[in-house]
N, C-alpha and C positions, 0 to 999 in steps of 0.2 A: 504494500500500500504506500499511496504517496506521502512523504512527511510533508505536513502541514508547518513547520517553523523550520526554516532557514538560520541554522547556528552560525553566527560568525566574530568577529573577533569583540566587536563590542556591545552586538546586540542580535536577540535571539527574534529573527523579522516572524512575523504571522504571516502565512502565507494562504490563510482559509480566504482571505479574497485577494484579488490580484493587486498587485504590485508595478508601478511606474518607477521605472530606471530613466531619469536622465541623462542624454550623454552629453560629456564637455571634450571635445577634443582640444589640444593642445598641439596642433601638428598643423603645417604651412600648408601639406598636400592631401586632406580629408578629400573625399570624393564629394564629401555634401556642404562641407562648411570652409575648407583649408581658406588659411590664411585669417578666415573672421575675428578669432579669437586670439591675435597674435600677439599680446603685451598679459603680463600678471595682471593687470585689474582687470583690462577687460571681461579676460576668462573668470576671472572670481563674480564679475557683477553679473555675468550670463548664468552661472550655477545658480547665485541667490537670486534672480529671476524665476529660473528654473523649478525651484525650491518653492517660489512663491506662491508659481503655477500651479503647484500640487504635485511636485514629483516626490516619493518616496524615499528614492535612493540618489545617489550622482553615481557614475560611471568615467573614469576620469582618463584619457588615452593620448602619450604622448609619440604612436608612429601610426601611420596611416597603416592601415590593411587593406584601402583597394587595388582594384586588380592592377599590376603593374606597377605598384607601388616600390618606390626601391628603401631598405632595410637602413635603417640609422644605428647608429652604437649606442652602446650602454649608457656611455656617457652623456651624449648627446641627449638621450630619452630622459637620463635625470636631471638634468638640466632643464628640462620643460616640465617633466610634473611634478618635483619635490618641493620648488615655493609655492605650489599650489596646494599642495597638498598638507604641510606644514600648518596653511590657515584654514582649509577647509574641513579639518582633522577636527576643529575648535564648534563646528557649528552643530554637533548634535542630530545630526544625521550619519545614515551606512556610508560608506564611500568603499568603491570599488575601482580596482587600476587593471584598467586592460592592458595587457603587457604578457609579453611568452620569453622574456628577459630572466633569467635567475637570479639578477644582481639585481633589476629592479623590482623583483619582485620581492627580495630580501629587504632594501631599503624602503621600502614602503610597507611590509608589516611590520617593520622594527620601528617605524613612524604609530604603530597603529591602525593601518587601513585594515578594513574589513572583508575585502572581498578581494579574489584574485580571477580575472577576466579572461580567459587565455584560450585565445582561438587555434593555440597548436595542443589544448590540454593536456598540456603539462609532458609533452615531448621533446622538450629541447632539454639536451644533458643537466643536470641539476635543479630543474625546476623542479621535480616532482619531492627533491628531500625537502627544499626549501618551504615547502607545504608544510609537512610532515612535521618541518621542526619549529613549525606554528599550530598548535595543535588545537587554538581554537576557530582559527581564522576560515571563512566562508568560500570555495572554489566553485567557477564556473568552468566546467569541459564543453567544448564545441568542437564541431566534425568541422574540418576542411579537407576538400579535395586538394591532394599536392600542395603549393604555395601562394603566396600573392602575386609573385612574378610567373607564374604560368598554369595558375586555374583558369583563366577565362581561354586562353588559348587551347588548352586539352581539357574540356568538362568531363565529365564522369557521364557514362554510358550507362542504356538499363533503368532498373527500379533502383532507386536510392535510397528507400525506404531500408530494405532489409542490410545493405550495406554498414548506415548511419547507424540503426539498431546495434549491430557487429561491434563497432568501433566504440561507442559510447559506456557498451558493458564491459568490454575489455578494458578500457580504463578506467572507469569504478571501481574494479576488481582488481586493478593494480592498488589503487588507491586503499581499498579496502582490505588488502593484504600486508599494506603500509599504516594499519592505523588509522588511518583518519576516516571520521564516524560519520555512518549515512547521511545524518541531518546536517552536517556540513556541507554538503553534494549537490548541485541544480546543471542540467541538462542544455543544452545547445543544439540544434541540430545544423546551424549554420547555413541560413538562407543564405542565398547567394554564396559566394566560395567555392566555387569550380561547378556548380551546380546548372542547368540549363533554365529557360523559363518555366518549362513540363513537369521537369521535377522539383522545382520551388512549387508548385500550384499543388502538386501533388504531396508534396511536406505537408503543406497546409490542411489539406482536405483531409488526409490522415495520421496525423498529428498527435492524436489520441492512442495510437499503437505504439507511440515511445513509453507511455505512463508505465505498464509494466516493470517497468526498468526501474521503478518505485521510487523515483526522483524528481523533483516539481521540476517544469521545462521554462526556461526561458525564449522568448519568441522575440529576434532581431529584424523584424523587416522594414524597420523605419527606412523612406526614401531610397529603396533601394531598387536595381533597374529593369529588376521584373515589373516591378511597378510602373517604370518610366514605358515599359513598352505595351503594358497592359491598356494604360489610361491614355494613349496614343491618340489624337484626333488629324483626321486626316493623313496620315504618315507623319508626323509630328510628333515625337515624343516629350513632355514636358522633362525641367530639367531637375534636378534632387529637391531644391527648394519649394518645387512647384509639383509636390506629387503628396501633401500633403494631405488631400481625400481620399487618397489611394493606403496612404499611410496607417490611418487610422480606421480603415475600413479593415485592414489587414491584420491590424490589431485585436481589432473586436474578434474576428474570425478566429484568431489564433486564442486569443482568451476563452471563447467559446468552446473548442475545442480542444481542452484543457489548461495551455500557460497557465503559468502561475506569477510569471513577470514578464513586462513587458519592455524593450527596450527603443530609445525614442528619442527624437530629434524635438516634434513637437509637442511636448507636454502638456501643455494649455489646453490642446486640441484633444488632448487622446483622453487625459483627463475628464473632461465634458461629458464625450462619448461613454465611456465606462460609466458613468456615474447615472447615464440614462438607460445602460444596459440593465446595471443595478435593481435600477428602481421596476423595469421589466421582467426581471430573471422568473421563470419559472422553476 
């Protein structure tokens, strides 16, 4: 059964209704946002925006992951999220750092952060002790195909469904063999990331066959460009900032069909919506 509380390093989230992640990227080349957010206040005044919105959690990411993105160092990456994180540690909310980094993933729970975000789950050499030897702190695993610099180019062929199943229990069961305790654990299946639009639609629609795996699912398809080509008008695909009803229709879908969090570019928005689902839910 799914664990309903999300344990992580400084607070044990309820997860029996869903949950808004906002994301703060910290990076020049985001696919949705790069460059917006490119000085310490700014980024700090868009979280407490964020925050104000109704988001739940922040999500804090100092290297692009789209497609063709090229890979930064260690150094560089803590150089963008550590004064951020420094003062966002202070405000009383979760804060999660996406990062598949060991080092920054060390330096930010020895900070405190609460969650670790990591779209290579925990398969880059030493990530996986670096958990381990945080033994309260909160992990997300997410599937990707291959890498950032060549999933769009070679997608993954087939049903994805029973693949993404494959790989997520396998690393649970690393994790679980390592100690660290189920209710620490939430699920990714990673829209987009070498995926096609077929089988992004098809995540979605079956979505509900990862739950077995007895872990709340997080659902990432804010702005993302199955979206862009789904909501296509005339050959026209609108561009990340402008897929925003696509966003949060995606949302709901995905909540509907179990998520447990949501992850999200426009919180305001998604926000709203959830809160009319709510008030509907049968």
């Amino acid at each position: 059964m799914t664990q309903p509380i999300w344990q992580t390093s400084r607070y044990a989230i309820d997860l029996t209704q869903p949950k808004v992640m906002g994301i703060v990227n910290l990076t020049p080349d985001s696919f949705s946002d790069g460059g917006h957010l490119s000085t310490l206040s700014i980024a700090l005044g868009n979280a407490q925006t964020l925050l104000a919105q109704g988001a739940d959690m922040l999500d804090i990411g100092g290297e692009s992951s789209r497609p063709g993105a090229k890979p930064v160092s260690a150094e560089e990456e803590l150089k963008r999220v550590l004064p951020f994180l420094q003062e966002a540690l202070t405000w009383n909310v979760p804060i999660s750092v996406d990062t598949y980094k060991p080092e920054v993933m060390l330096a930010a729970l020895d900070l405190g952060v609460d969650v670790i975000n990591d779209i290579w789950a925990l398969r880059q050499p030493g990530a996986l002790q670096v958990v381990v030897r945080h033994p309260q702190c909160g992990v997300c695993l997410m599937h990707m195909h291959l890498d950032p610099q060549t999933m769009s180019a070679q997608p993954m062929t087939g049903d994805a469904l029973p693949l993404i199943k494959e790989f997520l229990s396998t690393q649970v069961l690393k994790l679980r063999n390592n100690g660290v305790q189920a209710n620490r654990i939430v699920l990714d299946p990673g829209i987009g990331f070498g995926k096609t639009v077929e089988q992004n639609l098809s995540l979605l629609q079956h979505q509900s066959e990862l739950l077995p795996l007895g872990h709340p699912l997080m659902a990432g398809w804010s702005r993302k460009g199955t979206l862009g080509k789904l909501a296509a008008i005339q050959g026209h695909a609108p561009g990340p900032k402008d897929r925003v009803g696509a966003s949060v229709a995606a949302a709901l879908i995905a909540v509907q069909n179990g998520a447990s969090v949501v992850r999200v570019h426009d919180v305001k928005e998604t926000v709203q919506a959830l809160r009319v689902w709510r008030a509907v839910k049968i």
